[in-house]
C-alpha positions in Angstrom: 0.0 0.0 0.0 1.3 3.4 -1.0 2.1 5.8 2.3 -0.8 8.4 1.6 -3.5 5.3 2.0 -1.9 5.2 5.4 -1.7 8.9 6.1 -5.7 8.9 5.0 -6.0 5.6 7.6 -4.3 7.3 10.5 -6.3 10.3 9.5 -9.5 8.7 8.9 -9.4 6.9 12.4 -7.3 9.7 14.4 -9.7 10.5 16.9 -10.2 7.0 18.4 -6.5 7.4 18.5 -7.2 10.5 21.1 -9.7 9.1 22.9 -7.4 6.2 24.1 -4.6 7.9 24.3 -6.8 10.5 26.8 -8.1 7.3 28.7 -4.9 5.2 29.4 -3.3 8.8 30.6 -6.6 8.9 32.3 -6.4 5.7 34.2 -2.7 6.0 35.1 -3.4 9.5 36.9 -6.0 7.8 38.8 -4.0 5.0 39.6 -1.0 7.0 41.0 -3.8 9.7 42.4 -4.8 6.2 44.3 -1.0 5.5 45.1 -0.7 9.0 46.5 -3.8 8.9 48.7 -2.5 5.5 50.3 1.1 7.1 50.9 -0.8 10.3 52.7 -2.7 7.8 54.7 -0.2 6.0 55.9 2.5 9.0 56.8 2.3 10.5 60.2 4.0 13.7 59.3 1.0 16.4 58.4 3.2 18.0 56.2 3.7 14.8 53.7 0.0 13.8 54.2 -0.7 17.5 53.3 1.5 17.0 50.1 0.6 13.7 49.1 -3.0 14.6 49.5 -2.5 17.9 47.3 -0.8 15.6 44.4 -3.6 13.6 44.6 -6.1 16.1 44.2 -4.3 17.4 41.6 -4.0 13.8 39.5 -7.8 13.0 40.2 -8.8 16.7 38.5 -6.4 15.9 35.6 -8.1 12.5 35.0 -11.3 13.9 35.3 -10.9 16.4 32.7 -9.3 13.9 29.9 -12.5 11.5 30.7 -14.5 14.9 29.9 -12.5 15.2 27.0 -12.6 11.7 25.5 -16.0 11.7 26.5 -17.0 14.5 24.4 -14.5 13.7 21.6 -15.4 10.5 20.9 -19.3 10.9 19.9 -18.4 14.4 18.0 -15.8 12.1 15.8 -18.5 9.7 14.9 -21.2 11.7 14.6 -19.0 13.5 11.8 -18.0 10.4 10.2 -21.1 8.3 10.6 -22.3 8.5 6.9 -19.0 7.0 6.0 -19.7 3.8 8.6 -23.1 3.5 6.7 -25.3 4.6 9.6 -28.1 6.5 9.3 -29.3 6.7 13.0 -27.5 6.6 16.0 -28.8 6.7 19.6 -26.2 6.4 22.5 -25.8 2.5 24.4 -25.7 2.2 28.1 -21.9 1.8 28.0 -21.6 5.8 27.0 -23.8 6.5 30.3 -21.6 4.3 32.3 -18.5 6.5 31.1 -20.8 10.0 32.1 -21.3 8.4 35.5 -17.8 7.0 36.0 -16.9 11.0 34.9 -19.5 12.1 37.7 -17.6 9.6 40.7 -14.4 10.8 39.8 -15.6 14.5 39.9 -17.3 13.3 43.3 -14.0 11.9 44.3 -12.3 15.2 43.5 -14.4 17.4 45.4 -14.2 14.8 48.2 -10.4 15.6 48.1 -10.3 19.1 48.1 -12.6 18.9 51.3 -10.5 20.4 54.4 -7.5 18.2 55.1 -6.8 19.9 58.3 -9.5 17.8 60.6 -9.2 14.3 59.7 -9.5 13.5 63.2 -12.6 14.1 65.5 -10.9 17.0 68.1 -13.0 17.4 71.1 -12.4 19.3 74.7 -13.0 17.6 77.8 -13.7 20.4 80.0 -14.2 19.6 84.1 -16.8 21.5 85.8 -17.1 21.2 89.6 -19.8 21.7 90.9 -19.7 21.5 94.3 -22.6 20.2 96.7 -25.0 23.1 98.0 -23.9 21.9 101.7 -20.6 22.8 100.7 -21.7 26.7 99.3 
C-alpha cells in the first residue's frame, strides 16, 4: 500500500486514537492519584499527608478532565463520520452512560479531596466542671 493510504487511515481513524490515548493517561493519573492517597494515609507527618493529598487532588482533577475530553471527543468524531460507517441513525448505548457516570464519581472523588484536610481526626475538649454540693456553698 502506498504511504498516503496510510496517512488517509491514520487520518480517517485519528480521533479514536485520542480518545485512548486520553483514557490510558486517564487511568494512570487515577491510579498514582490512588497510590498518593495510600502514601498520605499511611504517613504520620502532616506536612507529607498534606502534600501527598495535594498531588492527589491534583492527579484525580487531571483524569477527570481527559474522561470529559474523551467523553465529548469521541461521539463528536463519529457523529461527523457516521455517513462513511453507513449509519443512518445513531442513539447512545448504556456503556456511554456508564463512562458520564464513571466521569460524575471521579468529579465526586475530586471534590471529596479538596474537602478540608486539616480535621481528619474528630478533636474534642474535655472540659471539668465542679460543681460543688449546695452543703458545701
Amino acid at each position: 500500500m502506498p504511504l498516503y493510504v496510510y496517512i488517509a487511515l491514520y487520518v480517517y481513524i485519528s480521533y479514536i486514537i485520542v480518545v485512548i490515548v486520553f483514557l490510558i493517561i486517564a487511568c494512570v493519573t487515577t491510579l498514582l492519584g490512588i497510590l498518593m492517597n495510600i502514601l498520605g494515609l499511611r504517613g504520620n507527618d502532616l506536612h507529607k499527608k498534606y502534600i501527598f493529598y495535594k498531588a492527589t487532588t491534583i492527579l484525580i482533577i487531571i483524569s477527570v478532565l481527559l474522561e470529559l475530553c474523551s467523553l465529548i471527543t469521541f461521539p463528536v468524531g463519529f457523529y461527523i463520520r457516521r455517513n462513511d460507517y453507513g449509519v443512518r441513525n445513531w442513539d447512545f448505548d448504556y456503556s456511554y452512560g456508564i463512562s458520564w457516570g464513571a466521569a460524575v464519581f471521579s468529579f465526586a472523588a475530586s471534590l471529596l479531596m479538596i474537602c478540608d484536610k486539616e480535621h481528619e481526626d474528630i478533636y474534642y475538649k474535655e472540659k471539668t466542671m465542679y460543681n460543688p454540693p449546695p452543703e458545701f456553698t
